[in-house]
C-alpha positions, 0 to 999 in steps of 0.5 A, spaced: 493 271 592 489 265 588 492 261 581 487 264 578 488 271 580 495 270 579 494 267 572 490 274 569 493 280 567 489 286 567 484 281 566 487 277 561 488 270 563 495 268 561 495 260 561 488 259 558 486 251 561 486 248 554 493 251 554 495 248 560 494 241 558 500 240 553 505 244 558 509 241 563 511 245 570 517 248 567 513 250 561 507 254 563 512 258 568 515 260 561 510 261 557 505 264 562 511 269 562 512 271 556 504 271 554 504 277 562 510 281 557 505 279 550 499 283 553 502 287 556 506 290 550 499 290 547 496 294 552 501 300 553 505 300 546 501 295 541 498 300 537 503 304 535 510 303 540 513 310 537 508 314 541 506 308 547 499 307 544 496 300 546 490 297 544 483 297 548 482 292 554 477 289 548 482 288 543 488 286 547 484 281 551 481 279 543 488 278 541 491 274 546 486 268 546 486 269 539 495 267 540 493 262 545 489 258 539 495 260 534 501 256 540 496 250 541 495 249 533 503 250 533 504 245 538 499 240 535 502 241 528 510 240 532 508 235 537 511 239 543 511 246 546 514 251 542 515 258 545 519 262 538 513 262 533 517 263 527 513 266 520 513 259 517 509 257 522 504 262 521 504 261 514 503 254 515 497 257 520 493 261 515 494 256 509 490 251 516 485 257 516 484 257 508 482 250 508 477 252 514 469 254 513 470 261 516 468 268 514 473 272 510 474 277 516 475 272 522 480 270 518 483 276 516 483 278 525 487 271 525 492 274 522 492 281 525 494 277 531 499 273 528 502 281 525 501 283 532 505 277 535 511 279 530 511 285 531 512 284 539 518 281 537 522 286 533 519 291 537 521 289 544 526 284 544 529 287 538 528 281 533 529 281 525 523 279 523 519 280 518 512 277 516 509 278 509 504 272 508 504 268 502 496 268 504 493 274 505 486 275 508 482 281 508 476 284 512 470 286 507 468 291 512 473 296 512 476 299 506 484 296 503 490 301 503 495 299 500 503 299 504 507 304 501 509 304 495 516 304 490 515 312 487 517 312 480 523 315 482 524 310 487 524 305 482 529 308 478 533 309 483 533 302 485 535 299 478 541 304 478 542 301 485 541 294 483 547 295 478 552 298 482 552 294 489 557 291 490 562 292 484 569 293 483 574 295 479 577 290 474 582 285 478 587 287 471 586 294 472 587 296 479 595 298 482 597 293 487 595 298 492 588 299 490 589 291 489 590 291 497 584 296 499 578 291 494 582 285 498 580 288 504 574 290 502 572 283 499 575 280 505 570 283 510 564 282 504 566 275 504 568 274 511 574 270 508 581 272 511 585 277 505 590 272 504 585 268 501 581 273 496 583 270 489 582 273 482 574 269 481 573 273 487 573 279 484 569 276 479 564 274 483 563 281 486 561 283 479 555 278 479 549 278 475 545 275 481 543 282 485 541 286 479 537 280 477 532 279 483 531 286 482 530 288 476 526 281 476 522 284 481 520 290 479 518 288 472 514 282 474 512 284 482 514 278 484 512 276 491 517 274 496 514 267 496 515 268 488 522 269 489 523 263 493 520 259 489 522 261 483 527 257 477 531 257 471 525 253 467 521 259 468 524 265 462 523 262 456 529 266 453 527 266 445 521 270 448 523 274 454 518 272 459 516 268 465 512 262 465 510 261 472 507 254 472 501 253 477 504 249 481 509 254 483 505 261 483 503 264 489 496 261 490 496 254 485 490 257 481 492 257 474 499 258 469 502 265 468 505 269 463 509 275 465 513 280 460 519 283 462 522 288 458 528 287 454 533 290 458 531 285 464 530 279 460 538 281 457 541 281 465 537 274 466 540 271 461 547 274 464 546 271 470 544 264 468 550 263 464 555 266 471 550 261 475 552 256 471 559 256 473 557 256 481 558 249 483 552 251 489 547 251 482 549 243 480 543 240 479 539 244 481 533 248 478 532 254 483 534 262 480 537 265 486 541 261 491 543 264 497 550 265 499 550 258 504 546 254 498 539 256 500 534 258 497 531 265 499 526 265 505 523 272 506 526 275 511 533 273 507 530 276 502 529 283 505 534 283 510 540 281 504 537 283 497 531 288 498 534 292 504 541 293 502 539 295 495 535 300 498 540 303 502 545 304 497 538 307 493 539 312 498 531 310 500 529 313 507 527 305 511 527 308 517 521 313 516 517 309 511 514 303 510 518 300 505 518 292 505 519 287 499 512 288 498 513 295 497 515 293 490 510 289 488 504 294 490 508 300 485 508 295 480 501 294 480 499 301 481 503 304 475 501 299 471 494 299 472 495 306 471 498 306 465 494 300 461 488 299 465 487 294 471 486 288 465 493 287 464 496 290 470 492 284 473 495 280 468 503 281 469 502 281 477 498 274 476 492 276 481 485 271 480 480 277 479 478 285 478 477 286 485 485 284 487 487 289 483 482 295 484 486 295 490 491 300 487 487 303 481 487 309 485 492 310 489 498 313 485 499 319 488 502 322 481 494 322 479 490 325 485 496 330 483 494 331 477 486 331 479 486 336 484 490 341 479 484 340 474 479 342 479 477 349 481 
């Protein structure tokens, strides 16, 4: 058999020549082996590995040359061969592509195949990755649905949530008994030996960090990104609500103001004056540090906040699409539901009309209410 027909899966070329040129002999074995395992995930499992549905030959073969573009652009953007393709390196990919005089569409199936190569890898090689874009593109051509969105009860529920996790009872008020049960519970939580939990401990167990982030994130529909970026300098506490400065906003286009409710702003405050007495914090301006003292990316924003709420809300995460972004898009929904795109627009700090005509339609709760008016 050839090199040629070696290098081809189901027609697909596996090492493409341009690729060839950055890799050495070692590194095109590799990376001819894990494009064989790429294509064919797409082809018989891509589209939906539930039910072993692949994409067409057309898609597949559309898709893979589309990677190899985005592996040699990392490759030039890292000065050597790289193999595991991280979210950043795709954020940094469509920030490239931003800058580009492409159509909106071509773009848009840039991503498609960047979300298709994540999803390979939590699919099959079982991977905690998810991607949510700090840009994303849309194809005009087709019509935009939404994720799945946080029900008005889901929203509820993850409030009460966000209140409970992770408390205890107070370190005075416990019997020496219950004492010793916490200690073991906080020394698993904490991963500290349990001869070492201290009062502070329990403190700290009782923070205000969590709640904030929610609660934050339900009022303001703060992107991952936004949660990252996000500081103390933003909550005028004498008004109760954020200034995002346009340096900080997600797309660097202009500064917004965003209200919180009362409630909200109250819980902040709390957690600006705990936040003070953590040595982690000295000197810094970030929000929400994570708990080695970084500031929270996307996935350990979903992996350690987003989803460990949700599962103590009692929410169904393995039979709905529920991802940070799912709070965002209930913002947006029931906020242009109740008072008009306008100022729905305004709280989730989206540039134009269009962006939030996107959710203007898709509360549930309304099309109830329509199809119950008609005959």
């Amino acid at each position: 058999m050839s090199y040629e027909d070696e290098n081809k899966y189901e027609g697909i070329v596996l090492v493409t020549d341009d690729a060839r040129e950055y890799l050495n002999p070692r590194q095109e074995i590799a990376y001819k082996e894990h494009r064989r395992e790429l294509a064919e995930w797409i082809l018989h499992e891509g589209k939906n590995p539930s039910k072993a549905e692949g994409y067409s030959k057309s898609t597949a073969k559309s898709r893979m040359n589309k990677l190899d573009l985005f592996y040699r652009w990392v490759w030039d953007e890292e000065q050597r061969y790289v193999q595991d393709i991280t979210t950043d390196h795709a954020d940094d990919w469509m920030k490239w592509l931003a800058r580009q005089d492409y159509k909106e569409s071509t773009k848009c199936h840039y991503q498609k195949c960047a979300r298709t190569l994540f999803k390979f890898q939590r699919m099959e090689k079982g991977r905690d990755v998810e991607w949510d874009p700090e840009i994303e593109y849309s194809d005009p051509s087709t019509s935009y649905q939404p994720r799945e969105y946080l029900s008005k009860e889901d929203r509820r529920k993850m409030r009460q949530a966000a209140m409970e996790y992770g408390s205890v009872p107070h370190y005075n008020s416990m019997s020496p008994e219950e004492r010793e049960r916490y200690k073991t519970l906080l020394s698993q939580r904490l991963q500290k030996p349990k001869d070492e939990i201290s009062k502070k401990d329990f403190l700290d167990a009782n923070s205000f960090k969590y709640t904030s982030m929610i609660y934050v994130a339900l009022d303001a529909g703060l992107r991952p990104v936004e949660v990252k970026r996000a500081n103390v300098s933003w909550f005028d506490q004498d008004n109760g609500v954020l200034r995002i400065p346009k340096e900080d906003s997600a797309k660097n286009r202009e500064n917004w103001v965003v209200a919180l409710k009362s409630e909200t702003a109250s819980i902040l405050r709390k957690w600006i004056d705990e936040r003070s007495s953590k040595e982690k914090y000295d000197g810094r301006d970030a929000l929400w540090l994570t708990q080695y003292g970084n500031r929270y990316n996307k996935d350990s924003y979903r992996r350690d906040v987003f989803r460990k709420i949700a599962r103590k809300a009692g929410l169904d995460l393995e039979n709905r699409d529920l991802v940070p972004y799912s709070i965002r898009h209930s913002t947006a929904t029931f906020m242009a539901e109740q008072e008009g795109l306008a100022v729905a627009g305004q709280q989730v700090r989206h540039k134009s009309k269009q962006s939030t005509q996107k959710y203007e339609h898709s509360s549930t709760g309304r099309q109830q209410d329509a199809v119950n008016s008609i005959d």
